[in-house]
LOVEX-132146 format. One record per residue (C-alpha): residue in one letter; x, y, z; residue number from 0. Coordinates in pm, 1 decimal, decimal comma. Example, Ala and Ser with C-alpha at 12.3 -4.5 7.8 and 13.67 -1.06 7.14 Angstrom:
! residues 2
   code         px         py         pz   pos
      a     1230,0     -450,0      780,0     0
      s     1367,0     -106,0      714,0     1
//
This chain:
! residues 510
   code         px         py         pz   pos
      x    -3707,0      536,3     1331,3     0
      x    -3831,6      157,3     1268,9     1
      x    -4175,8      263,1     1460,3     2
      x    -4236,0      590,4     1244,4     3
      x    -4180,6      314,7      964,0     4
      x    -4430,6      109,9     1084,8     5
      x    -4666,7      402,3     1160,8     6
      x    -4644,3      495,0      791,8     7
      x    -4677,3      127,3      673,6     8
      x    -4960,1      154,1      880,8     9
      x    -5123,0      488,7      731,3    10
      x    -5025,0      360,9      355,3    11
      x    -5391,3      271,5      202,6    12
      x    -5604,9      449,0      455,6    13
      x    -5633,4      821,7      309,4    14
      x    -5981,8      852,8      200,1    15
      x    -5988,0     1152,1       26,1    16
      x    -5763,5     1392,7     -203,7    17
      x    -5789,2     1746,6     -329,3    18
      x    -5521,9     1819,1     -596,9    19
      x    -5500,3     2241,6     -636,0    20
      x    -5285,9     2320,6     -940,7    21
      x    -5178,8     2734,9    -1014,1    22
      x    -5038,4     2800,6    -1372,4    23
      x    -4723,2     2956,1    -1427,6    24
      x    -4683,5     3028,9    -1059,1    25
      x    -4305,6     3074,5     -979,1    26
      x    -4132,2     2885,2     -685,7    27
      x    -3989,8     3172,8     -422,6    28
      x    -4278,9     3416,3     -498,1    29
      x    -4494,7     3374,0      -99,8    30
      x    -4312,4     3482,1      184,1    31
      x    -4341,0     3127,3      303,5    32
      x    -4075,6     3058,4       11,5    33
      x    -3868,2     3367,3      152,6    34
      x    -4025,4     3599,7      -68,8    35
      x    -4039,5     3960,9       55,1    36
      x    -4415,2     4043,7      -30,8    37
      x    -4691,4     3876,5      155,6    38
      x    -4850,4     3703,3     -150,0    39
      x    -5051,6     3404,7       24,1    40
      x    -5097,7     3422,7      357,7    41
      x    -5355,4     3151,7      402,5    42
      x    -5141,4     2893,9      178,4    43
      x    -4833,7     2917,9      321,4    44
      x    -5042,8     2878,6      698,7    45
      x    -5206,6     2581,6      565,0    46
      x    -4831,8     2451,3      397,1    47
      x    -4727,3     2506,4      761,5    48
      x    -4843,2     2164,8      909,4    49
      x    -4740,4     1990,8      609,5    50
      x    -4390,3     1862,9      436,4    51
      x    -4260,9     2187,0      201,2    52
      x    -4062,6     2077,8     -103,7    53
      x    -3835,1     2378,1     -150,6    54
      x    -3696,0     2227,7     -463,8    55
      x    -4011,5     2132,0     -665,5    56
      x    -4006,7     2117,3    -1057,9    57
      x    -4195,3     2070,8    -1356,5    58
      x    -4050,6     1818,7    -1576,7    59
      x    -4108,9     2045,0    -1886,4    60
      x    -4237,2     2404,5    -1895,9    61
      x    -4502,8     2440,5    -2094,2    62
      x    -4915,3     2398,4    -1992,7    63
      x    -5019,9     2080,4    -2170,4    64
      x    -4698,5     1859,3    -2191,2    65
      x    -4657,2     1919,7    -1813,8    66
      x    -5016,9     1803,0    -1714,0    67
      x    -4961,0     1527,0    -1919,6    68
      x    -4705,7     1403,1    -1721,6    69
      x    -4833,0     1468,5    -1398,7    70
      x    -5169,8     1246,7    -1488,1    71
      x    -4968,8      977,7    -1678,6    72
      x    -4649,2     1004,5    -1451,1    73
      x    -4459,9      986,0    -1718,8    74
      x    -4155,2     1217,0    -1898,2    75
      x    -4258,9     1401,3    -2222,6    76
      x    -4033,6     1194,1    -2433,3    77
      x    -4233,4      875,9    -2290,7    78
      x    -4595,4      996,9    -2333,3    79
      x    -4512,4     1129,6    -2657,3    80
      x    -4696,8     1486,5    -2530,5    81
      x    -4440,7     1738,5    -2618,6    82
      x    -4649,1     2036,9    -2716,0    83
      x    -4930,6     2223,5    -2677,1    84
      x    -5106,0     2076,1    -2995,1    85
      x    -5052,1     1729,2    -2965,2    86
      x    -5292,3     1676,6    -2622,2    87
      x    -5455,9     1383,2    -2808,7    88
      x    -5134,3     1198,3    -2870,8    89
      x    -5061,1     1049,1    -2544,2    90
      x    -4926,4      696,9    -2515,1    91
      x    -4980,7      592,3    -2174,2    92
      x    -5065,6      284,9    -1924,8    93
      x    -5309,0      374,3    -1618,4    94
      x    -5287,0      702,5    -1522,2    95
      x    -5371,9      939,7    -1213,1    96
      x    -5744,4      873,5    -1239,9    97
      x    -5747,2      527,6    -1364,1    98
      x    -5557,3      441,2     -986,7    99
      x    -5841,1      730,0     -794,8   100
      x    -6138,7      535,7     -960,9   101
      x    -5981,2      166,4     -899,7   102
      x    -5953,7      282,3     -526,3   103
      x    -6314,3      381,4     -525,0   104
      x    -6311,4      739,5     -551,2   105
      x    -6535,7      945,9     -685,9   106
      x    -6367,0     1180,8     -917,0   107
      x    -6423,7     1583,9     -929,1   108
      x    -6263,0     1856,6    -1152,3   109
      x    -6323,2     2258,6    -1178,0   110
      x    -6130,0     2462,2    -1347,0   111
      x    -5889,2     2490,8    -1677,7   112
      x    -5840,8     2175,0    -1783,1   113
      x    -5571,1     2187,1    -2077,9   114
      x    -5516,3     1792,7    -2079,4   115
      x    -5642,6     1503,1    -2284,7   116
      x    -5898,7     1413,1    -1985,6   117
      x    -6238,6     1525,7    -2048,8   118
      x    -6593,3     1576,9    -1866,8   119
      x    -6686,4     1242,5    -1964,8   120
      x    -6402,7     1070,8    -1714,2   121
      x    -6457,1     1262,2    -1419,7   122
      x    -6815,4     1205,4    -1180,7   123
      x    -6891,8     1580,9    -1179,4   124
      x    -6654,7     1846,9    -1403,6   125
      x    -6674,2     2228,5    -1435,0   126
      x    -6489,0     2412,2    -1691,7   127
      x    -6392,0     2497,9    -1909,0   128
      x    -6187,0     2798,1    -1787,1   129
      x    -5899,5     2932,6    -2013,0   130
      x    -5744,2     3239,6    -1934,1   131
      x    -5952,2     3482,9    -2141,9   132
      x    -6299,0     3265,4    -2144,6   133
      x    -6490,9     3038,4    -1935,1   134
      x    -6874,3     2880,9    -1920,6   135
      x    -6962,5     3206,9    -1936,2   136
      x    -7375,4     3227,5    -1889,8   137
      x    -7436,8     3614,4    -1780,4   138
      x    -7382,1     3929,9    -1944,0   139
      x    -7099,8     4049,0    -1691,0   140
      x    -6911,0     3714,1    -1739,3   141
      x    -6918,0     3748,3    -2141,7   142
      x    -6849,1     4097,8    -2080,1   143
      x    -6527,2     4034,8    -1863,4   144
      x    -6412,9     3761,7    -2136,3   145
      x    -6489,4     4010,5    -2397,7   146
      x    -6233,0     4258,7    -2217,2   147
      x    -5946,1     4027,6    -2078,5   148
      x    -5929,3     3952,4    -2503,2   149
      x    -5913,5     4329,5    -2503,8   150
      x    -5583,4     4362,5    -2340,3   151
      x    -5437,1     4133,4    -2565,6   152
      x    -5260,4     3907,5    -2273,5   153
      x    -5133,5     4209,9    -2078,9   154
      x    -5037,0     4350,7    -1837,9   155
      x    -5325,5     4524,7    -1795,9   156
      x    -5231,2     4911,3    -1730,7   157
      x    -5555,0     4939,2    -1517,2   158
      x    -5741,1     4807,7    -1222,2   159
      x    -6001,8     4535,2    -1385,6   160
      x    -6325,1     4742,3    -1441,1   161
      x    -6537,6     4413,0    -1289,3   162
      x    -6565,8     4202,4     -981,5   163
      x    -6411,1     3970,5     -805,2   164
      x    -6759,2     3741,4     -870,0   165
      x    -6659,4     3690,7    -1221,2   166
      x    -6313,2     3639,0    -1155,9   167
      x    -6263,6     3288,6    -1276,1   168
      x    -6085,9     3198,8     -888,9   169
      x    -6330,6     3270,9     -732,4   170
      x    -6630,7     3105,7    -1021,0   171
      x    -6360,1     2802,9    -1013,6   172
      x    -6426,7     2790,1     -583,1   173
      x    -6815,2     2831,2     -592,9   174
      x    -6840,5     2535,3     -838,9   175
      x    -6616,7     2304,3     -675,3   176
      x    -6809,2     2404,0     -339,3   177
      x    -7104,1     2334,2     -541,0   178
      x    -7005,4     1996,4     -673,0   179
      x    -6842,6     1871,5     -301,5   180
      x    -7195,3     1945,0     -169,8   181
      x    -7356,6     1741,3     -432,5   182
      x    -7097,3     1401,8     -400,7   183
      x    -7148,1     1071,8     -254,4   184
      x    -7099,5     1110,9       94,8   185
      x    -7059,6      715,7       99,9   186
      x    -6756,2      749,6      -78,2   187
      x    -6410,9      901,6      -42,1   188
      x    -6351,4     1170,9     -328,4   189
      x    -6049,2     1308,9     -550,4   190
      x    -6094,6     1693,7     -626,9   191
      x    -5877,2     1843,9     -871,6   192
      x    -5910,4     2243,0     -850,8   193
      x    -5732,8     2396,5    -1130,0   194
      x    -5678,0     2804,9    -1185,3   195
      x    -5576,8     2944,7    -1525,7   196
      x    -5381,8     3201,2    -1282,8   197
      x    -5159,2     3378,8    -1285,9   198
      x    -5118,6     3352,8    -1585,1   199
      x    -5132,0     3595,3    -1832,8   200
      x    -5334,9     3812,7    -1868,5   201
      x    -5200,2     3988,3    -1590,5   202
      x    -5506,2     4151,4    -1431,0   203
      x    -5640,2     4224,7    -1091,9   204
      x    -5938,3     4407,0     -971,9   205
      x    -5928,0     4648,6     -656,6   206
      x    -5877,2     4601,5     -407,4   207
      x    -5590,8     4335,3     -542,1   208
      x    -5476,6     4639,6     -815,0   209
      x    -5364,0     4862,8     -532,6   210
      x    -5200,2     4596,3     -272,3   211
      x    -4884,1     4593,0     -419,8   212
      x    -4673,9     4926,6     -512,9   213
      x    -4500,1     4869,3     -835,7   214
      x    -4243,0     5073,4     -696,7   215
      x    -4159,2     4818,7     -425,0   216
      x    -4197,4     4498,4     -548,9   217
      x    -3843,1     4313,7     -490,8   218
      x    -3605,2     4420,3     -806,9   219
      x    -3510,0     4126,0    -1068,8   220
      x    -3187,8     4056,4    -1082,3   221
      x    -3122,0     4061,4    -1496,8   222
      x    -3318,4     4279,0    -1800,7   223
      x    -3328,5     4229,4    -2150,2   224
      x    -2926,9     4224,2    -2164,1   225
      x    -2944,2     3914,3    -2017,4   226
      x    -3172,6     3762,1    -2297,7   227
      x    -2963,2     3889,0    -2568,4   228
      x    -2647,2     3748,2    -2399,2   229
      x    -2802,0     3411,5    -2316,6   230
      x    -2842,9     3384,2    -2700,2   231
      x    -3088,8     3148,5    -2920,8   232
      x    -3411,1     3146,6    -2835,0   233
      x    -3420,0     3387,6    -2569,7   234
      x    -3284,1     3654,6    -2807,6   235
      x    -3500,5     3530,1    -3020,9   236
      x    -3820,7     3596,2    -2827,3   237
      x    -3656,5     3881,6    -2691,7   238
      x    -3638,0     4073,1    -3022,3   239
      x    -3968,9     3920,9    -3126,1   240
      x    -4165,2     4110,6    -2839,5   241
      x    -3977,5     4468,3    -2843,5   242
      x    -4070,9     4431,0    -3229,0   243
      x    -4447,0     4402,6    -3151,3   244
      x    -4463,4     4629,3    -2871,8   245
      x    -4184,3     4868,3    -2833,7   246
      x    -4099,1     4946,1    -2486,0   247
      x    -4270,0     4657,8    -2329,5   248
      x    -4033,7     4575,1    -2054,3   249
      x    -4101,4     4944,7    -1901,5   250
      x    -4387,4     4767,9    -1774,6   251
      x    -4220,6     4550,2    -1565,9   252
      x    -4269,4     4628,4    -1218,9   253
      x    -4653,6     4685,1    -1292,5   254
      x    -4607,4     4332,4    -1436,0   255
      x    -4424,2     4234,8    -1113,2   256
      x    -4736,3     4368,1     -869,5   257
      x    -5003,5     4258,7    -1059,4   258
      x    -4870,7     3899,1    -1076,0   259
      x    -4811,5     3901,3     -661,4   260
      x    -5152,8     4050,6     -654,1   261
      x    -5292,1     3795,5     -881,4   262
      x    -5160,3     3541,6     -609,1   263
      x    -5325,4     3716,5     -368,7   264
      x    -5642,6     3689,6     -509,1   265
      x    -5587,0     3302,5     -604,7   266
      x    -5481,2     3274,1     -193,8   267
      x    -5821,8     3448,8     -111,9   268
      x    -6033,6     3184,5     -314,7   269
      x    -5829,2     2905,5     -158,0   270
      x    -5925,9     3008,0      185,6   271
      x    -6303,2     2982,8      116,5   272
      x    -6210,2     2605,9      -76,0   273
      x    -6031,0     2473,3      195,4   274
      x    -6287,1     2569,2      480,1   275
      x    -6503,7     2377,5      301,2   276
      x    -6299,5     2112,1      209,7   277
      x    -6248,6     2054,3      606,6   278
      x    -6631,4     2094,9      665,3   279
      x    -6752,6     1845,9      404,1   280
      x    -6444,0     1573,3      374,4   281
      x    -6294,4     1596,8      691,0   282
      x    -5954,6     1763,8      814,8   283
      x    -5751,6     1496,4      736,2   284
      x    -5783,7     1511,8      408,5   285
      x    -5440,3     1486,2      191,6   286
      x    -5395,6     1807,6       16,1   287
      x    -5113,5     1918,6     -267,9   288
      x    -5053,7     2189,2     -373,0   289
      x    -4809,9     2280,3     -728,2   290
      x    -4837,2     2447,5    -1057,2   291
      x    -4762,7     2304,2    -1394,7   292
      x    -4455,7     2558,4    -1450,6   293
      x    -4298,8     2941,6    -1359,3   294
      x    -4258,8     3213,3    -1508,5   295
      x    -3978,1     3497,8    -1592,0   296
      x    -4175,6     3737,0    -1400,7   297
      x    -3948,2     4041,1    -1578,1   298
      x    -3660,1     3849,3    -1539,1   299
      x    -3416,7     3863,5    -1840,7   300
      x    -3651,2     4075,2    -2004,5   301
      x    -3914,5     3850,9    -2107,6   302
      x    -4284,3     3765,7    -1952,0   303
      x    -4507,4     3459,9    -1928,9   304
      x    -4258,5     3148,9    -2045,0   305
      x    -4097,3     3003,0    -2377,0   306
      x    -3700,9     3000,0    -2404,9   307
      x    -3522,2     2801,8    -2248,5   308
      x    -3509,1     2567,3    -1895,1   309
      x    -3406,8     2826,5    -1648,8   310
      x    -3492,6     2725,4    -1267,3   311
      x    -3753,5     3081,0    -1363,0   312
      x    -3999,7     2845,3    -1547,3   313
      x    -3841,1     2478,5    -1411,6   314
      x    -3853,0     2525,0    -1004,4   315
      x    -4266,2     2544,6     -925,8   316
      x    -4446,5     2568,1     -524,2   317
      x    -4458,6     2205,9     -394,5   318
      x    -4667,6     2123,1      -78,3   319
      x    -4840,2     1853,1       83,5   320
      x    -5048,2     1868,8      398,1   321
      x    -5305,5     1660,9      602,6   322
      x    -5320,9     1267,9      544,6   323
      x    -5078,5     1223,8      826,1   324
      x    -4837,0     1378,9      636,2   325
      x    -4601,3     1547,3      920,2   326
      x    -4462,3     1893,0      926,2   327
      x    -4127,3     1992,0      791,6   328
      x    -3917,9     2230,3      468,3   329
      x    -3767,1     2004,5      303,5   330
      x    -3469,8     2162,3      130,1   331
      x    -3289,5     1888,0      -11,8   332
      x    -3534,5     1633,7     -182,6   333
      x    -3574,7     1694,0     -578,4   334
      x    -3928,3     1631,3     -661,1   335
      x    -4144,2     1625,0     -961,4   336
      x    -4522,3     1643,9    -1110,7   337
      x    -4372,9     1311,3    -1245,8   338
      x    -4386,9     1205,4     -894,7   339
      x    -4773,9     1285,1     -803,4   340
      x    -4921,7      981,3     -982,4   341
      x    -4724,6      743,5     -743,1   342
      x    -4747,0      874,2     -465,8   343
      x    -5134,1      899,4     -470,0   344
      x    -5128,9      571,8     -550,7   345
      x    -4929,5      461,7     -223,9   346
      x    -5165,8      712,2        8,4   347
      x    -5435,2      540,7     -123,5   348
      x    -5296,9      144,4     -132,6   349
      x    -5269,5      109,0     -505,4   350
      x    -4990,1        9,0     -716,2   351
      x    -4805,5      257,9     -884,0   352
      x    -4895,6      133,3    -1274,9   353
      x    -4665,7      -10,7    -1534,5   354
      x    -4472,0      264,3    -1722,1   355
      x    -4504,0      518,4    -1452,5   356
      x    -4119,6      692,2    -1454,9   357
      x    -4200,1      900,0    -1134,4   358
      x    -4090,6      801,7     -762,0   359
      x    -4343,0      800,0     -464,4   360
      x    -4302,0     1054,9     -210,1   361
      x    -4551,5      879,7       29,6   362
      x    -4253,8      656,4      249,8   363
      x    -4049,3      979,2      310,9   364
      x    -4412,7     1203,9      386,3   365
      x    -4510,6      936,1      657,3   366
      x    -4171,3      945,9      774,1   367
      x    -3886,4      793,9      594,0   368
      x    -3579,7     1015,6      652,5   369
      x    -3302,0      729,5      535,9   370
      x    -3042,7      750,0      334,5   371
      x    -3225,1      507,7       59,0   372
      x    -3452,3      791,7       61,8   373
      x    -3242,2     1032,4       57,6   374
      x    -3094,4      919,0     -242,1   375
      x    -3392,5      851,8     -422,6   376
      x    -3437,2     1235,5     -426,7   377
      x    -3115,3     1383,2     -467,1   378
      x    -3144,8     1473,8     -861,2   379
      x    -3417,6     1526,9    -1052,8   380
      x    -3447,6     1568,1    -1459,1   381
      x    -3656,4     1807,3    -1711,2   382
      x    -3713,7     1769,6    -2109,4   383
      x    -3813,3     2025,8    -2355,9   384
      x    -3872,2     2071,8    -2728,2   385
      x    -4071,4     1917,0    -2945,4   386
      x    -3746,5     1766,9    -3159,9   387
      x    -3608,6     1876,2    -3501,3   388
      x    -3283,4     2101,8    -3527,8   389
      x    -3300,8     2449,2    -3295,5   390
      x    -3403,6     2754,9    -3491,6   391
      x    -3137,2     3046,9    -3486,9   392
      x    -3160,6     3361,8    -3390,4   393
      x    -3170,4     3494,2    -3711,2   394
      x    -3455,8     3272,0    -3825,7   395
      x    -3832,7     3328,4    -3893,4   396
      x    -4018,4     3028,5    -4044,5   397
      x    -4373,9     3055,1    -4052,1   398
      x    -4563,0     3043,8    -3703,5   399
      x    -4888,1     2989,6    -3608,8   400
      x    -4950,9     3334,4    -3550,5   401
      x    -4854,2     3655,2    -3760,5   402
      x    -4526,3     3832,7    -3734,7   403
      x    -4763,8     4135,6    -3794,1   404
      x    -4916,9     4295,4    -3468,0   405
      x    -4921,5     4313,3    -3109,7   406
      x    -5009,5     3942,5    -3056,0   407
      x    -4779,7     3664,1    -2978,6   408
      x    -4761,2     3296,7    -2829,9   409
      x    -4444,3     3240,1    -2691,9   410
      x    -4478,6     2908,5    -2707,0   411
      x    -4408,0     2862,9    -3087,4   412
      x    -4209,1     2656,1    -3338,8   413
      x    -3860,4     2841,0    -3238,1   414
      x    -3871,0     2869,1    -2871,3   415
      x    -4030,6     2506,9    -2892,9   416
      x    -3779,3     2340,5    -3151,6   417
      x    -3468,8     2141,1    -3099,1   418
      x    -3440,1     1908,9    -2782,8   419
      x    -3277,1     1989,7    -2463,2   420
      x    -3269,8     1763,0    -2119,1   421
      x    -3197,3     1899,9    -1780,0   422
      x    -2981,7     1822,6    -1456,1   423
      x    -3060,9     1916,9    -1144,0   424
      x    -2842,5     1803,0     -838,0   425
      x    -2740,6     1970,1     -490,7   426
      x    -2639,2     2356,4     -585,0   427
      x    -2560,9     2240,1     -986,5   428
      x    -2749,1     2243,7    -1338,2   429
      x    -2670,3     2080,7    -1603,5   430
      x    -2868,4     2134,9    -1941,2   431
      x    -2778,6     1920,7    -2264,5   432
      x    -2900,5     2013,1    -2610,2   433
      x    -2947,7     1811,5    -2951,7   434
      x    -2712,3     2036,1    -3128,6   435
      x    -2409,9     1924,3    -2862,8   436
      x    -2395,7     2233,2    -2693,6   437
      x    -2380,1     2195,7    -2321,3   438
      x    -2473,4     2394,2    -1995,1   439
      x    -2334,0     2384,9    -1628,5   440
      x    -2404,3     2649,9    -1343,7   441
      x    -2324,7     2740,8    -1015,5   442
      x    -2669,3     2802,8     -877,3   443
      x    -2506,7     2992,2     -569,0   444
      x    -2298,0     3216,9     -711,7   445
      x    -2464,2     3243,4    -1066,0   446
      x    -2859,4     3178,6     -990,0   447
      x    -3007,9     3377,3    -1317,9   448
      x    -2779,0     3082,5    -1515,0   449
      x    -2553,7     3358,3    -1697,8   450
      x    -2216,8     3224,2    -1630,7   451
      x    -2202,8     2860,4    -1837,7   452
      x    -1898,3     2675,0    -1711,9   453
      x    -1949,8     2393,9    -1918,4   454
      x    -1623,0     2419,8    -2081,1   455
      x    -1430,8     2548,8    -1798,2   456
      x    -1123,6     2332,8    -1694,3   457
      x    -1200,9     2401,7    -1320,1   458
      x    -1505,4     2252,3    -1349,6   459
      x    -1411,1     1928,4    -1590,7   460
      x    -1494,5     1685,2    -1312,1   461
      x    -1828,4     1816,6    -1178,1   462
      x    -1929,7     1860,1    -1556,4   463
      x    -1813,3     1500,6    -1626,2   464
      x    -2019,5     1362,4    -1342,0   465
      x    -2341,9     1569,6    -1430,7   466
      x    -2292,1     1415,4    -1791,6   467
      x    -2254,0     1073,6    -1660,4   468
      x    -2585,5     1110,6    -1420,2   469
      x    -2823,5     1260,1    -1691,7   470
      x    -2702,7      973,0    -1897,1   471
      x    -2844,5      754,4    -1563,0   472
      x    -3138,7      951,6    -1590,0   473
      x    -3215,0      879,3    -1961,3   474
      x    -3137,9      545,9    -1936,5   475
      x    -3373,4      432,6    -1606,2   476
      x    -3652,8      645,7    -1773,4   477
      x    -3645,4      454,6    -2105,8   478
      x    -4034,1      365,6    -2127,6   479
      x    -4146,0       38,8    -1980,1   480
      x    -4458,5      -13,9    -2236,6   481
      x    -4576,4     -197,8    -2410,7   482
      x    -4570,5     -491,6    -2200,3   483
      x    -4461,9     -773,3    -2360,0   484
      x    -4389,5    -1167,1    -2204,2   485
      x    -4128,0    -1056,4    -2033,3   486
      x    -4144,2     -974,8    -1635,6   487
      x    -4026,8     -628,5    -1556,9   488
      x    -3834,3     -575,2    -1237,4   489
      x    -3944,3     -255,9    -1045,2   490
      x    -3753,0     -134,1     -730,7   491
      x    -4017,2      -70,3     -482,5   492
      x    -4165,1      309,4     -472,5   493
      x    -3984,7      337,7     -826,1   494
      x    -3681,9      437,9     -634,4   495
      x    -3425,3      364,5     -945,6   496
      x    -3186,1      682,6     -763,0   497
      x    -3027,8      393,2     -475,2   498
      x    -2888,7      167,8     -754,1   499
      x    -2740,7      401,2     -911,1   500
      x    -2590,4      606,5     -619,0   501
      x    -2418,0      261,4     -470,0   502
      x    -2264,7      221,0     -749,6   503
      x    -2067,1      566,7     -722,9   504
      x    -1750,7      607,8     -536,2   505
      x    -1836,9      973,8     -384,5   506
      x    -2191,6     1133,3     -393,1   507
      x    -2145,1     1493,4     -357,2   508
      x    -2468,9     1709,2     -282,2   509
//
């Protein structure tokens, strides 16, 4: 063990070169690799193979922009003051993910959707924008296909895509990152960030994508609408705010269902062609990661895309990291974070993680670190969402920032987004807490859709109590750090706060 140790001391500093590949709204447990009955990426899960899998990867919020906020600033939403969609600009913030690439003398390169508060100007070479129903769109078939994903109104698309898989933004996304590795400094070591608006809605394929998956035998969900309703708040809420708009939507839900695992497909596809030439121009030991800023329902309760609530649907995300003398192994225990990129790039590449970062590096326990320090560090992990206020009811309709009339919605909105709510994950248990007082606990082996809340139950009085007291732990060590003032902040090293905190408990149960 104290040899791996050194090895890994030894490896800290010298990766050279980094390529970041982010999915949106992909859902943990949809590739076979994850135990997923379909086939949905081949080529990722071969290339996830060598590397350490994080079976228990999460966002720390689920929604596009807060979560990319965190993962470049490290940093919970309550901390970089990022907690919706429209407030990119607002981030407060100390060095972030490419402040520590550039002071380690990276070049910096980024393709794709960006949806942060980083623009072209702070990267070396950018592409992009791509959003998920328009990109730099130059030729007639490219504003043609933007014209027609708009046409289908965020799907699901009820038909094979009548256009290419050349204007596909995957495969657009690939060729200009190709383009843009071929064009670096070759005298440098590089950080590429390759992000896809996919799969995301809308949910689209072409053939021969549209016809790889039979509706009829994707793997069933395990809860419909019922469950939304019985959930309550703001998943009835969005619930009965879709089936108003379009009537008989969930009927769609297995084409929904193939579509999506097709749309992986297609994402897989693209990756194959990026990461042969990642290997051919940077080298094979480059450090790759792989994760996506949040899930998805995918049918489940009823509902598509995202919105209500923190179930593990939209929370748990893919999590992978390969090459960089990162070792092989499925790591089923470890809780780990987007929080938790920003230092542990900056260990891989011999930078210090930056004042105010709240995440933990991974890098000790990828180069080897298996003890029970580490172990610790990793054994919970924590979520936020909401954007603060009181929680709208069910009953509720205050003004949005789209009409109540027609087919459109964005289920991110000022219901499904209000209130504030703060999440628990440890071992087989959730806990959720909400600003209104109401509180969640679940079995996540016997009740994994989060439908049976034994929160009050007398049985469970003691696990709920020591859920309570953790989250408590986990709001108090993430208390922001900045400003820095005159006096000298004590950091554990790796920001591993999670060994304090455990010796100071009498049992720690998984």
């Amino acid at each position: 063990m104290q040899a791996q140790l050194v090895d890994a001391a030894k490896r800290a500093g010298q990766v050279r070169n980094v390529v970041l590949i982010m999915t949106d709204q992909q859902r943990q447990g949809f590739t076979a690799g994850e135990g997923f009955a379909l086939d949905t990426m081949p080529f990722c899960d071969a290339v996830a193979a060598p590397g350490r899998r994080f079976v228990h990867g999460f966002t720390p919020t689920p929604a596009c922009v807060p979560a990319r906020t965190s993962l470049l600033t490290g940093r919970y939403p309550s901390a970089d003051r990022v907690r919706q969609n429209s407030t990119n600009g607002q981030v407060i913030r100390g060095d972030d993910l490419l402040d520590v690439v550039h002071a380690a003398g990276l070049q910096s390169i980024f393709a794709g959707k960006p949806h942060m508060y980083r623009t072209a100007d702070d990267f070396d070479q950018w592409s992009g924008p791509y959003m998920h129903t328009s990109g730099p769109d130059e030729t007639d078939d490219q504003r043609a296909f933007a014209d027609w994903l708009e046409s289908i109104d965020h799907g699901p698309s009820t038909e094979a895509t009548p256009f290419g898989l050349e204007v596909q933004y995957p495969h657009r996304i690939v060729d200009d990152a190709c383009r843009m590795l071929d064009g670096r400094d070759s005298g440098r070591g590089t950080f590429l960030w390759v992000s896809f608006p996919e799969p995301h809605n809308p949910y689209q394929v072409p053939e021969p994508y549209w016809s790889l998956f039979d509706p009829e035998e994707v793997p069933d969900r395990v809860h419909g609408p019922e469950a939304a309703l019985a959930k309550g708040g703001a998943f009835a809420w969005l619930r009965n705010l879709v089936e108003e708009k379009r009537p008989g939507y969930d009927e769609l839900w297995r084409r929904y269902r193939a579509s999506y695992c097709a749309m992986l497909r297609l994402i897989d596809d693209q990756l194959r062609r990026l990461v042969g030439h990642v290997h051919r121009t940077l080298g094979a030991d480059t450090l790759i990661i792989f994760v996506a800023d949040h899930g998805d329902y995918v049918g489940e309760y009823g509902l598509q895309r995202k919105g209500a609530g923190m179930p593990d649907a939209l929370m748990r995300i893919p999590f992978w990291i390969a090459g960089g003398g990162v070792g092989p192994a499925v790591d089923e225990h470890a809780k780990v974070s987007l929080v938790d990129l920003l230092p542990t790039i900056a260990e891989a590449l011999g930078e210090s993680i930056p004042l105010g970062v709240q995440g933990r590096s991974l890098w000790p326990v990828l180069t080897g670190d298996d003890s029970a320090e580490a172990r610790f560090a990793f054994a919970s992990t924590y979520g936020e969402s909401g954007f603060g206020g009181l929680a709208y009811g069910v009953e509720e309709r205050p003004e949005l920032h789209y009409s109540y009339e027609g087919t459109s919605f964005d289920e991110l909105n000022t219901v499904t987004q209000s209130g504030s709510s703060r999440m628990l994950h440890r071992g087989d248990w959730k806990l959720l807490f909400h600003g209104d007082g109401r509180g969640e606990l679940y079995d996540l082996v016997a009740d994994p859709s989060e439908m049976i809340n034994l929160y009050d139950d007398p049985q469970h009085r003691e696990r709920r109590l020591e859920m309570v007291t953790e989250l408590l732990w986990w709001q108090t060590v993430t208390t922001d750090d900045l400003p820095e003032g005159a006096y000298r902040t004590k950091r554990p090293p790796h920001n591993w706060y999670g060994p304090t905190y455990a010796a100071t408990r009498v049992e720690n149960r998984p």
